[in-house]
C-alpha positions in Angstrom: 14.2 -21.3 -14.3 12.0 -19.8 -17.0 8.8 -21.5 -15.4 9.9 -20.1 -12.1 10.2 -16.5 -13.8 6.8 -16.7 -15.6 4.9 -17.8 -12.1 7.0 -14.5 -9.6 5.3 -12.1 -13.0 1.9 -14.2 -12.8 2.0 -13.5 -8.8 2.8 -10.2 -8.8 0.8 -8.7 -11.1 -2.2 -10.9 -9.9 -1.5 -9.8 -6.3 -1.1 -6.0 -7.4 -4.3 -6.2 -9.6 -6.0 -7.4 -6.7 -4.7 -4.6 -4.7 -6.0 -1.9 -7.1 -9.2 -4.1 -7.3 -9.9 -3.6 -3.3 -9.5 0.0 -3.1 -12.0 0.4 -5.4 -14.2 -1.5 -3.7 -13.5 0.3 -0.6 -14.3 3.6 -2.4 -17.9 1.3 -3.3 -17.9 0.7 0.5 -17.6 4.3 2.0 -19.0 6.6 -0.9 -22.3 4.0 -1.9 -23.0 2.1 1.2 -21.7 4.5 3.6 -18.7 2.7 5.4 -16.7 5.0 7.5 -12.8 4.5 7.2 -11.9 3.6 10.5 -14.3 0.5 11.0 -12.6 -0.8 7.5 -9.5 -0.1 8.6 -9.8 -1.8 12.1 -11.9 -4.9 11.0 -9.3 -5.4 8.1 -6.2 -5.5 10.1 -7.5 -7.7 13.3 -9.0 -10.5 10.9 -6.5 -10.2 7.9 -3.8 -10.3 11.0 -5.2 -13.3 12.8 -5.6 -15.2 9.7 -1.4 -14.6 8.8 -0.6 -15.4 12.3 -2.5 -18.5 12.2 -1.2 -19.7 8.8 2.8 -18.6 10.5 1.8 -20.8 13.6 1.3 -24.1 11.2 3.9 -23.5 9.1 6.9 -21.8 11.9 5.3 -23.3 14.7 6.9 -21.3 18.4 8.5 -19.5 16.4 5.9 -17.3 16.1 6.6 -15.9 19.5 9.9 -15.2 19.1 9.8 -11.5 18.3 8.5 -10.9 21.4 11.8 -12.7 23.7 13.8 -8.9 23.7 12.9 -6.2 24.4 14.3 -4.1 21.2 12.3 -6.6 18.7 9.2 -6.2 21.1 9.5 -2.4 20.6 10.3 -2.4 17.0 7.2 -4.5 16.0 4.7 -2.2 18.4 6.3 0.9 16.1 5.9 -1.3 12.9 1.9 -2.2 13.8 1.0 1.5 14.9 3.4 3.6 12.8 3.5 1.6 9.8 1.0 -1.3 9.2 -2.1 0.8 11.0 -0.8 4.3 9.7 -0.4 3.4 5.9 -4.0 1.3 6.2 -5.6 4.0 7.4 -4.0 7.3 5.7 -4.6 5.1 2.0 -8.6 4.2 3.2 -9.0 7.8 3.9 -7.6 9.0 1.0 -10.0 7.1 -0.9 -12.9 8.2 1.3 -12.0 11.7 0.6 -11.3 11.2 -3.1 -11.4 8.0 -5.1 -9.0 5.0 -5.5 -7.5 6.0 -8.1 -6.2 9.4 -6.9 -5.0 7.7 -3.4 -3.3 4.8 -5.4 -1.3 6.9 -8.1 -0.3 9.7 -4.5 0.9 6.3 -2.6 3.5 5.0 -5.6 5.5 8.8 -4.7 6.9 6.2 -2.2 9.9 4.9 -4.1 11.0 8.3 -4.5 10.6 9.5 -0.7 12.6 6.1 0.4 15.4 6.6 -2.7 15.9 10.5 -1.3 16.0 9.4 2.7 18.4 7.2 2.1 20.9 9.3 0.5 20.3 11.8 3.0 20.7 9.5 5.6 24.6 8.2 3.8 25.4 12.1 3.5 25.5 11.4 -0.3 24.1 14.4 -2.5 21.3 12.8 -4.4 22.4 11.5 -8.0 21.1 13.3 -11.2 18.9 10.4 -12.0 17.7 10.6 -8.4 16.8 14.6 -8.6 15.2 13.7 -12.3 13.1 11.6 -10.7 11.9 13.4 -7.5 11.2 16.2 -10.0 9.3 14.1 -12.2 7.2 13.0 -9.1 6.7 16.4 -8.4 5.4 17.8 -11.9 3.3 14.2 -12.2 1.6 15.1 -8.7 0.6 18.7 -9.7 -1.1 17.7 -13.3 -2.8 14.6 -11.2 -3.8 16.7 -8.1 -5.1 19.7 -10.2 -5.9 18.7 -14.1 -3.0 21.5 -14.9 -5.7 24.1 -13.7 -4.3 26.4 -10.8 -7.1 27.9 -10.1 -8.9 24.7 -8.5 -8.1 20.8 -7.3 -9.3 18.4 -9.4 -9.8 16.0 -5.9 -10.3 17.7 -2.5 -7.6 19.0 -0.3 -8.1 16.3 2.2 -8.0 13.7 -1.0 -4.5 15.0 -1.4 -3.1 15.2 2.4 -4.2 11.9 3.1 -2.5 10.6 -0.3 0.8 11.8 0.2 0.5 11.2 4.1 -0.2 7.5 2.5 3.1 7.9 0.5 5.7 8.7 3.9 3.2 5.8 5.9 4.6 3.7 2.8 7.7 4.8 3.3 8.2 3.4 7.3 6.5 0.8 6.7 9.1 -0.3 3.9 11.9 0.8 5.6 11.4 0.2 9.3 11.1 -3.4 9.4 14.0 -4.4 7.5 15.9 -6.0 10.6 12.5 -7.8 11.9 12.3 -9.5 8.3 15.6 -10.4 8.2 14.7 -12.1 11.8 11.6 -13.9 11.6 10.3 -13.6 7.9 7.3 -11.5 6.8 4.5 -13.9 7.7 4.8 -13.2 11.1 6.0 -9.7 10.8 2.9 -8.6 8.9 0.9 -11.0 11.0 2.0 -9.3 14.0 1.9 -5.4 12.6 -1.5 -6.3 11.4 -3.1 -7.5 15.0 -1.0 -4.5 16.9 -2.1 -2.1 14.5 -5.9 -3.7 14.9 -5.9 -3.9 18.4 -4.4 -0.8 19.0 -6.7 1.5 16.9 -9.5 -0.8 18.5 -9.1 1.4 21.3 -10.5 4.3 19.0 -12.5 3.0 17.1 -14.0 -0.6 18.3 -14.6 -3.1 15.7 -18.2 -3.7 17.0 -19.0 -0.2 16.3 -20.3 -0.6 12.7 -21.5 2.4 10.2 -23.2 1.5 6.8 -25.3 0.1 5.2 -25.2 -4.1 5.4 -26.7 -6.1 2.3 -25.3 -8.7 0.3 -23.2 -7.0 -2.1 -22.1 -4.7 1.5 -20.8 -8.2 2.9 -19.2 -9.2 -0.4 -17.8 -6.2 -0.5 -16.0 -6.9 2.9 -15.0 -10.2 2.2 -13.4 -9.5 -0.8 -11.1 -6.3 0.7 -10.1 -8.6 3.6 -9.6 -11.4 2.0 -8.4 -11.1 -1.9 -7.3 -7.4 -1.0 -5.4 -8.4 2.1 -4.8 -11.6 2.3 -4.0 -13.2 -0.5 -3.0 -10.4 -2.3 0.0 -10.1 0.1 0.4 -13.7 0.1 1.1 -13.4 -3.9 3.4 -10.3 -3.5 5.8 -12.0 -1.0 5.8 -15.5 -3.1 6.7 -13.8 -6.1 10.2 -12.0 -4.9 11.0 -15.8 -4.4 10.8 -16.4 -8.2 11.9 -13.1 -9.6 14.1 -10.1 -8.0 12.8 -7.8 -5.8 13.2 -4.4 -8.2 11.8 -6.4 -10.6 8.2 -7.0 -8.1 8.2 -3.2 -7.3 8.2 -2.3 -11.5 5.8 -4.8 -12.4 3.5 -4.1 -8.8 2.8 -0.4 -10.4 -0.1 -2.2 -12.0 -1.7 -1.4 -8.6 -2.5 1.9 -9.6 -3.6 1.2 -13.0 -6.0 -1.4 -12.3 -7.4 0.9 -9.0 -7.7 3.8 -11.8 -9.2 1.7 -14.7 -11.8 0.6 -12.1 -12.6 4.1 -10.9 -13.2 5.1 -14.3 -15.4 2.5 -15.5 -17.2 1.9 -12.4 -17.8 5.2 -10.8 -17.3 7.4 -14.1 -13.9 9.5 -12.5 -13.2 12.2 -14.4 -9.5 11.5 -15.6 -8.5 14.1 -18.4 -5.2 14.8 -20.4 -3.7 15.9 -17.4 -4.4 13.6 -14.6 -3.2 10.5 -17.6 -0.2 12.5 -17.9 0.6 13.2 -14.2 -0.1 9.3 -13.4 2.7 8.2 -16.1 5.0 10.3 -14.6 4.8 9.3 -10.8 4.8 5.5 -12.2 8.0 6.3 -15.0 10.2 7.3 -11.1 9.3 3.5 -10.3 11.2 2.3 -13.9 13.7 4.8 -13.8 14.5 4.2 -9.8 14.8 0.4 -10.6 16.7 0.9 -13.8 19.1 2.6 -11.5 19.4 -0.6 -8.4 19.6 -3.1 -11.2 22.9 -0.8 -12.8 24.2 -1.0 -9.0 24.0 -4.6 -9.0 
């Protein structure tokens, strides 16, 4: 049992490193060698798609097909791939684009505390006083990160910050949406299908053949390593570990996403990250320990 506990922390954090790793190395991709967002976006999500798929066929076999026998799980998974799986690929690669990793990272964790507020909207339940503490937190730890506690000026650009917290509610469907497709047919081929809708879809936008930037070695590498550490196995690690270790415990010890993505920024492309931008990122990621504090006390 301990073994089991030590190897769901080991995959997590490993996955979640590897998460903050790749969007840094998307920000390399679109800010050095000139990468636009939407090729990214589209060649991630059709190979990083086939590639689950693949690995669901071996291991499910004709089950693979299966979410596609009615007519309600065939619509569901279209609206997870476009809606979800494309929408909170793209929204996060342009946030970077716009601003840095780091910034985009840090603006997607306000998830957890859009989901926790839906869904006591949606019971008719006024929100707890730990729930309201939190949201506020959120909300005080975006202002110091989005403007260095200067009102006068944004510390990131105004698109920087729309496509952040557009990242955050794309987070938001795409964790709640699915949850009866999961239940049905398991995340391999749930994620392997949003990915390859999501792909193919935005394909009809923006072709994958239609390439911008600049292609060298380290340009390839660069590629590889967001499709396949960043995607790939980095998912692969996330879903393994919530067999070992519960699942409020993965979302607490995954919020090392953001601060390996804003380690990175810093060291690599010399972010400026003040007082106040420290102090705003400690406060969107305490909402993640304090929501979880609060699902473990329901348990």
């Amino acid at each position: 049992m301990k073994d089991s506990r030590v190897l769901g922390i080991v995959l997590v954090l490993t996955g979640a490193t590897l998460w903050g790793v790749s969007g840094t190395v998307a920000q390399f991709l679109f800010q050095v060698k000139g990468f636009s967002t939407e090729w990214l976006t589209v060649a991630r999500l059709l190979v990083a798609g086939v590639i689950l798929l693949t690995i669901a066929y071996i291991k499910e076999g004709e089950k693979v097909w299966g979410v596609w026998t009615s007519k309600n799980g065939a619509l569901r998974i279209i609206l997870f791939g476009i809606l979800g799986m494309l929408a909170v690929q793209y929204t996060y690669f342009a946030a970077i684009e716009h601003g840095n990793a780091a910034t985009a990272t840090i603006l997607q964790y306000l998830a957890p505390a859009l989901i926790t507020c839906y869904l006591a909207l949606r019971s008719r339940r006024l929100p707890s006083f730990t729930i309201i503490i939190s949201v506020v937190i959120a909300i005080i730890g975006t202002f110091l990160l989005v403007t260095g506690a200067n009102l006068q000026s944004l510390s990131v650009s105004g698109w920087a910050v729309f496509w952040g917290v557009a990242s955050a509610f794309a987070l938001s469907f795409y964790t709640l949406q699915p949850l009866r497709l999961l239940a049905d047919w398991g995340s391999k081929i749930v994620v392997g299908w949003g990915m390859l809708i999501g792909g193919v879809s935005f394909s009809f936008i923006h072709p994958p053949w239609k390439v911008q930037g600049d292609w060298t070695l380290s340009s390839l590498a660069a590629v590889l390593f967001v499709i396949i550490f960043g995607t790939i196995i980095a998912f692969y690690f996330y879903l393994e570990s919530t067999t070992h270790i519960a699942a409020s415990k993965v979302s607490l010890l995954a919020s090392v996403e953001p601060l390996s993505a804003t380690f990175l920024s810093i060291l690599w492309f010399h972010i400026p990250f003040g007082l106040a931008e420290w102090i705003g990122t400690i406060l969107i990621l305490s909402t993640i320990t304090i929501l979880s504090i609060v699902k473990d006390a329901r348990k």
